[in-house]
C-alpha positions as CSV (number, residue, x, y, z in Angstrom):
1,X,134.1,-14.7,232.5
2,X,131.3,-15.8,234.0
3,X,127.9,-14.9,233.8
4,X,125.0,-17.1,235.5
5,X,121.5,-17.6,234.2
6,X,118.5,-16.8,237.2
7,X,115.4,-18.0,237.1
8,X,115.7,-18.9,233.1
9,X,116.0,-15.4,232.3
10,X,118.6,-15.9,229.5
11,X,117.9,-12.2,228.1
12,X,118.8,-10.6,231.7
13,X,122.3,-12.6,231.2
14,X,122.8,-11.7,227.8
15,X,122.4,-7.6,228.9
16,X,124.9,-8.7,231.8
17,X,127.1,-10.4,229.3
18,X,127.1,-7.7,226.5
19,X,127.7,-4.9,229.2
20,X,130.7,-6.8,230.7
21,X,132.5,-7.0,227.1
22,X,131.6,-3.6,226.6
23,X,133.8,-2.6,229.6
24,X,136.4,-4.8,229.2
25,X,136.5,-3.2,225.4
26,X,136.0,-6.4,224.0
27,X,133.6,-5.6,221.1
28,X,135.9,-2.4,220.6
29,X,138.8,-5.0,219.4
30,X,136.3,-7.4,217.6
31,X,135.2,-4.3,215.4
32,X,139.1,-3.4,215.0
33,X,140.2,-6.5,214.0
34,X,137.2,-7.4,211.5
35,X,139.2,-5.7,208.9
36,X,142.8,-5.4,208.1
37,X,144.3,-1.9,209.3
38,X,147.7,-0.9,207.9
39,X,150.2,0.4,210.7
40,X,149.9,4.2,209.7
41,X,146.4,4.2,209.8
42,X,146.1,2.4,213.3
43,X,149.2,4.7,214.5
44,X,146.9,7.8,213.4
45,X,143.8,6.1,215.1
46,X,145.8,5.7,218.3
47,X,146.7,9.3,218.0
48,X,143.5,10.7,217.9
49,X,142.0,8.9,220.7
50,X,144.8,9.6,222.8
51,X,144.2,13.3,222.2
52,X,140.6,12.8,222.5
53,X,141.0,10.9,225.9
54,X,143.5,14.3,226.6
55,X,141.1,17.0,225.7
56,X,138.4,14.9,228.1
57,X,140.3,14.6,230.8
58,X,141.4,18.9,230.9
59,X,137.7,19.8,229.8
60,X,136.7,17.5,232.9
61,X,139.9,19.1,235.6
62,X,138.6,22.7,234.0
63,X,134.8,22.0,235.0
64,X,135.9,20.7,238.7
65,X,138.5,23.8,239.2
66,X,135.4,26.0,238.0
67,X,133.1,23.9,239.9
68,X,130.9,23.3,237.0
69,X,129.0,19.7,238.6
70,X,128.4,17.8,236.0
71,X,124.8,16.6,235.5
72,X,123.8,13.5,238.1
73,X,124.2,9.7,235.8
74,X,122.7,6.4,237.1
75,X,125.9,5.6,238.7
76,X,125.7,8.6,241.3
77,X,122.4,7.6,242.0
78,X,123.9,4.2,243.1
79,X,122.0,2.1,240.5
């Protein structure tokens, strides 16, 4: 990964930086991995998002079928 500095501006690249391992999920592993998880507890971890990611995704296909419009982010504004 590479990030490059402008004009000195280091904290513009650190924002940049931090944002890009917060997409890739990087700091989501780090904070896994500070401690020790035993299998059943990261099994039931796993479990849970995967039904949380599940319940998004049919509250999200019920608001489109209804044509509920969600509210307008930063990214539909193109920023």
């Amino acid at each position: 990964m590479l990030i490059q500095v402008r004009d000195n501006n280091v904290d513009q690249a650190l924002r940049l930086l931090k944002k890009k391992l917060q997409q890739e999920g990087v700091l989501r592993e780090m904070r896994h991995r500070e401690h020790y998880e035993k299998p059943s507890e990261k099994r039931a971890r796993e479990k849970a998002e995967g039904i949380r990611r599940a319940r998004k995704l049919a509250q999200k296909k019920l608001n489109r079928e209804l044509g509920i419009v969600p509210a307008k982010s930063k990214l539909a504004r193109g920023k």
